[in-house]
N, C-alpha and C positions, 0 to 999 in steps of 0.2 A: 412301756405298758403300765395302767394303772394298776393301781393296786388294790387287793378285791376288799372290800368294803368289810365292815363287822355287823352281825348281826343285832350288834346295839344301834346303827345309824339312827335310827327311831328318836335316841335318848338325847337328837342336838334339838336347840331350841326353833330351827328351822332349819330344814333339810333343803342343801343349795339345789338350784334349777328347775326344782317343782313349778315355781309362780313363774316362773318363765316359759316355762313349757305348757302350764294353763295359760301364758298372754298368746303364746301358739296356737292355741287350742281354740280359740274363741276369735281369733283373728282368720284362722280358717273356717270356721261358720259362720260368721260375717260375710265373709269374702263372699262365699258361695250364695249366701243369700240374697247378696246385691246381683251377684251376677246371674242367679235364677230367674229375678225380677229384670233385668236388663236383656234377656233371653225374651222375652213376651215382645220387645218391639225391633232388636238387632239379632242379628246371628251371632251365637258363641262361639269361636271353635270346641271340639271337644278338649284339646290341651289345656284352654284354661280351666274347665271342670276337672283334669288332672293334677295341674296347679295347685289348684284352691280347693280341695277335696273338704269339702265340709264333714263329711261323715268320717274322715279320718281325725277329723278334728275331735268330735264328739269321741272317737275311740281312743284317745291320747287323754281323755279326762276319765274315760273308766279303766283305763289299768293305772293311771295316776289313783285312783281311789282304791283299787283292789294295794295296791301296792302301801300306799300310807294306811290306808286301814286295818290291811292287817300286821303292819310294821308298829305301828301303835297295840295291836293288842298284844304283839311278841313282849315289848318295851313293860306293857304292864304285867304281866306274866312274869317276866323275869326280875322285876323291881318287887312285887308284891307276893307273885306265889302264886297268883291266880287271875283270875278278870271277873271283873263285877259286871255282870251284863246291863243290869238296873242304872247302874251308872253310865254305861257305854250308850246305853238309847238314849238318857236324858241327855249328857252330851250331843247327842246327833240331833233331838228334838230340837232343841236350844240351837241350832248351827242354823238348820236348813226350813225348819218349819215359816220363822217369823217372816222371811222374804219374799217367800212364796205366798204364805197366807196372806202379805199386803198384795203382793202383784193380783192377786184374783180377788182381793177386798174393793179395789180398783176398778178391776172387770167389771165384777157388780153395779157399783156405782156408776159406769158408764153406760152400763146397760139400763139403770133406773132412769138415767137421764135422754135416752132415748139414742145414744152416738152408737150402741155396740150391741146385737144382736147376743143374747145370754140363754144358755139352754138348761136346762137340769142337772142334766144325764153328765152334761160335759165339767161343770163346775164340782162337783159331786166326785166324779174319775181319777179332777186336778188336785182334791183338795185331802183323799183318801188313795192319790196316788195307785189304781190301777186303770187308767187312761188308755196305755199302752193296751188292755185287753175288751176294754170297751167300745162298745159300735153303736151306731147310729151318730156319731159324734160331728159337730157342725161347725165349732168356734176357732175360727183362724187362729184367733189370739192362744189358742193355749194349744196348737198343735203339735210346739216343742215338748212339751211337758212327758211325752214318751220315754224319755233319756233319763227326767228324774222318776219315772216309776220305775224304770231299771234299776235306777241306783238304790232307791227305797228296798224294792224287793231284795238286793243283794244284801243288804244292811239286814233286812228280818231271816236272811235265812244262814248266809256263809258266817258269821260271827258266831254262831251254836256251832256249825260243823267244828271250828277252828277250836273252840272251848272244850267238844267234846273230845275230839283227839289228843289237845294237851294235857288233859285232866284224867284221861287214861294211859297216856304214855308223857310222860314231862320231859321237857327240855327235846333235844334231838331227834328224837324217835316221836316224838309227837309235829313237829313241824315236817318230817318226812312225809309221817302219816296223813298231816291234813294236803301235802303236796300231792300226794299221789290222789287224795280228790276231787283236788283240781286239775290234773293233770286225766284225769278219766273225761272229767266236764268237755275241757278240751278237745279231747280224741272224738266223742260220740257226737259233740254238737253239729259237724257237720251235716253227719248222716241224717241227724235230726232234722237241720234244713231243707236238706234236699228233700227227704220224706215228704213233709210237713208242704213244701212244691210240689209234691211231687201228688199228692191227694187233690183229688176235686172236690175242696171243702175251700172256699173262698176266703172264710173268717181265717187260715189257719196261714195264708203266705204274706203275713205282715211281720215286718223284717223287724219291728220294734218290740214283740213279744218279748218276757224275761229268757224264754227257751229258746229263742231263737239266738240271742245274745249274751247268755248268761258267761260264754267263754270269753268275753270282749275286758271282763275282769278280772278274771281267772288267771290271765297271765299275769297281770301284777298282783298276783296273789303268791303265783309261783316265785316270782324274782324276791319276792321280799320273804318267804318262808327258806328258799335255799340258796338262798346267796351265801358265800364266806364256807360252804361245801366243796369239795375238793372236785368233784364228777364238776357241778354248775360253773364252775369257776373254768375251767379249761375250755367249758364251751361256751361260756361268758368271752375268754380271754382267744379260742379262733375267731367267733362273732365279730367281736371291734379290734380286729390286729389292725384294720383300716379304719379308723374312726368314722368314714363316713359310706361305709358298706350298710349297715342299718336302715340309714335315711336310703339310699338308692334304694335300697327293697320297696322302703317304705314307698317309693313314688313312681318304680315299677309297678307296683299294686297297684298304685291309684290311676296309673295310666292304664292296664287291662280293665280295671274296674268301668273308669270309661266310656272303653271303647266297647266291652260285653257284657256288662251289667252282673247280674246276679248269675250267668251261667259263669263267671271266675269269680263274683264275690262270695256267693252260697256254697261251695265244696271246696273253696282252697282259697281264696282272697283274705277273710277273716281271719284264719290260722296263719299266714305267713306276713302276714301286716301286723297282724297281735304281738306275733315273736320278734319283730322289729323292732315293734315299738317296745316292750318292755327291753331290750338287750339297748334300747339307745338311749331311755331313760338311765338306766343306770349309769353309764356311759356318763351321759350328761349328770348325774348325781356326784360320783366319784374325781370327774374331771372339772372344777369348777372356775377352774384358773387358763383353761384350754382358752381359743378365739370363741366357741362356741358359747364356753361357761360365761365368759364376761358379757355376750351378747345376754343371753338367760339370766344372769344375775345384775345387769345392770337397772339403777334405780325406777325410771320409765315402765321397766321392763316389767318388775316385778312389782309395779304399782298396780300396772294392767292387768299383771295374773292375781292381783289380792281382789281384784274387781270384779274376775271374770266370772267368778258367780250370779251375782246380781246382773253384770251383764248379760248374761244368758237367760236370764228370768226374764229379761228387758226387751234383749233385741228383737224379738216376733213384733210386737208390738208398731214397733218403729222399721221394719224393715219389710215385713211382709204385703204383697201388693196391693192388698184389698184393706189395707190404712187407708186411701184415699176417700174413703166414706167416714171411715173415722172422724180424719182433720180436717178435710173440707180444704177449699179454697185459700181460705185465711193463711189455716196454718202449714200449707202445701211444701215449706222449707224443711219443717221435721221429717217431713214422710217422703224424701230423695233422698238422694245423693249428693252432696258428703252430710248434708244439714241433717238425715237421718243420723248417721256414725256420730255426727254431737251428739246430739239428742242422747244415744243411746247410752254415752260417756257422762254427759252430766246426770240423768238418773240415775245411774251405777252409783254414781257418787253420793248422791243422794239417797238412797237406800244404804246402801253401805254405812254413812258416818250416823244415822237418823234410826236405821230399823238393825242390821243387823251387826254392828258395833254396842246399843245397848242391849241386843239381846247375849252376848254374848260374854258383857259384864255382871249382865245379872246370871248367866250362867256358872260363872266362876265365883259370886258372892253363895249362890244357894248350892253350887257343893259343897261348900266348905259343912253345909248340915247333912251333908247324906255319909251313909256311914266309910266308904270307903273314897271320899274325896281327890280327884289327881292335883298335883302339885301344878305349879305357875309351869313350868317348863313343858311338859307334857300337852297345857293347855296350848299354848301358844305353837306347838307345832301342828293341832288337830283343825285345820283349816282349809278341808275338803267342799 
């Protein structure tokens, strides 16, 4: 059995299996997306939409964020005494803002040149991140963008919860406290869903709302506030006595999910898929030298997940089926299969070493003037 982690992990200069578990993560929204598009002229089975569960994908990146995020505010908390918040947004500014602001700077101009259909309302949602709550919305290209107004919203709001509970009760008793907030988010959300189905208010049954979602984080908010706890740990340590009971869950879910849709995803899919995934992550955290860790840690591997950012700003673009008005004729090799997945690989690349590699050097030169500065180590693990 492994051995339960410490409430420092936060403090390595990169926490093993993360960037491998975002190459996971963006390899199954990929998948999914070719095979949604390859659905319009062949028959899928449903098994490989079990398979290739995109939307499990996308939930393996938010409790990877609930989890590093607030694994990093413990880390400062316990290094400093306290957390700068002022500091922690300009951090987040400086990570996720410039990628996104070129990917739609882009849009723009494609839409000035006459290739891409640009709306108001839709650029405006993408660019001030509440998307996910906006209607009337028309633009292919930035239909992903849901995923990061979740993430946004969870960044303006859980990062106070988690401050105010440590700053009222310190150390132990304050990570309890902000667990058990999470751990309420969790319990009500369902009801929430179903409700929210359950009304004849059409605006209100879109799965991508913050409320509809908000617990999709919240577990890895849980694992990285009570991990190295005596209660968590035991049922950390029933969880993975079988190292790959986790994953089975996990693909049990996605196989109901399937075949029933939101009558198992909205009242029990979310919750037992969420607990999976956080109890495998860790798993995969702790065990880095297992078959699984070297897969997740191998070079490749974790090339792909330092990408997978930018790749996911990218792949709509290149993989969705109404590109074909985009590129035209000419260029008909980016906007298929496999010529899309390049495409989507070498812009990653390009964004990454161009936009969001210098923004995140000058991140690091303009803390060093703000008044409570993080150290090089700290920075180089905050790579959400």
């Amino acid at each position: 059995m492994s051995q339960p982690a410490s409430p420092r992990a936060a403090s390595m200069s990169r926490i093993p299996s993360l960037d491998g578990l975002r190459a996971l993560s963006i390899f199954l929204v990929m998948a999914l997306h070719t095979i949604q598009r390859l659905n319009m002229t062949h028959h899928v089975p449903l098994i490989w939409y079990a398979i290739f569960d995109g939307d499990t994908g996308v939930f393996i990146f938010f409790v990877i964020s609930g989890y590093l995020i607030t694994s990093l505010l413990l880390h400062e908390q316990q290094k400093r005494g306290s957390i700068s918040m002022s500091s922690f947004y300009f951090r987040r500014a400086m990570r996720i803002l410039p990628p996104i602001y070129f990917y739609v700077a882009v849009l723009v101009l494609l839409g000035w040149a006459g290739r891409l259909a640009i709306t108001r309302i839709d650029i405006v949602s993408a660019l001030f991140f509440f998307r996910n709550y906006a209607t009337h919305l028309s633009m292919w290209s930035l239909e992903h963008f849901w995923t990061l107004s979740v993430e946004e919203q969870f960044y303006f709001l859980w990062p106070w919860v988690l401050y105010y509970c440590l700053r009222r009760r310190p150390g132990l008793a304050g990570r309890i406290t902000a667990a058990k907030v999470a751990l309420v988010v969790i319990a009500v959300s369902p009801i929430i869903r179903v409700v929210s189905y359950r009304l004849p208010i059409p605006y209100l049954h879109q799965n991508g709302m913050f409320h509809m979602r908000a617990d999709s984080l919240m577990f890895g908010c849980v694992a990285a506030l009570l991990q190295g706890t005596p209660l968590f740990e035991r049922i950390y340590a029933f969880a993975t006595r079988i190292w790959w009971i986790p994953p089975a869950v996990i693909f049990l879910s996605d196989c109901l999910q399937a075949r029933f849709g939101n009558y198992w995803q909205l009242p029990i899919g979310i919750t037992v898929c969420g607990i999976a995934i956080a109890f495998f992550l860790l798993w995969c955290v702790r065990n880095p030298s297992s078959v699984v860790g070297r897969v997740l840690n191998a070079r490749f591997v974790v090339h792909i997940g330092v990408l997978s950012y930018s790749i996911y700003v990218w792949q709509t673009l290149f993989l969705h089926h109404n590109n074909a008005s985009l590129f035209g004729s000419p260029l008909k090799v980016v906007s298929t299969f496999p010529g899309n997945w390049i495409a989507v690989l070498l812009v990653a690349e390009f964004s990454y070493h161009l936009v969001e590699q210098p923004a995140l050097r000058l991140r690091n030169r303009l803390m060093r003037y703000l008044p409570t500065g993080r150290t090089k180590e700290a920075a180089l693990v905050e790579r959400t």
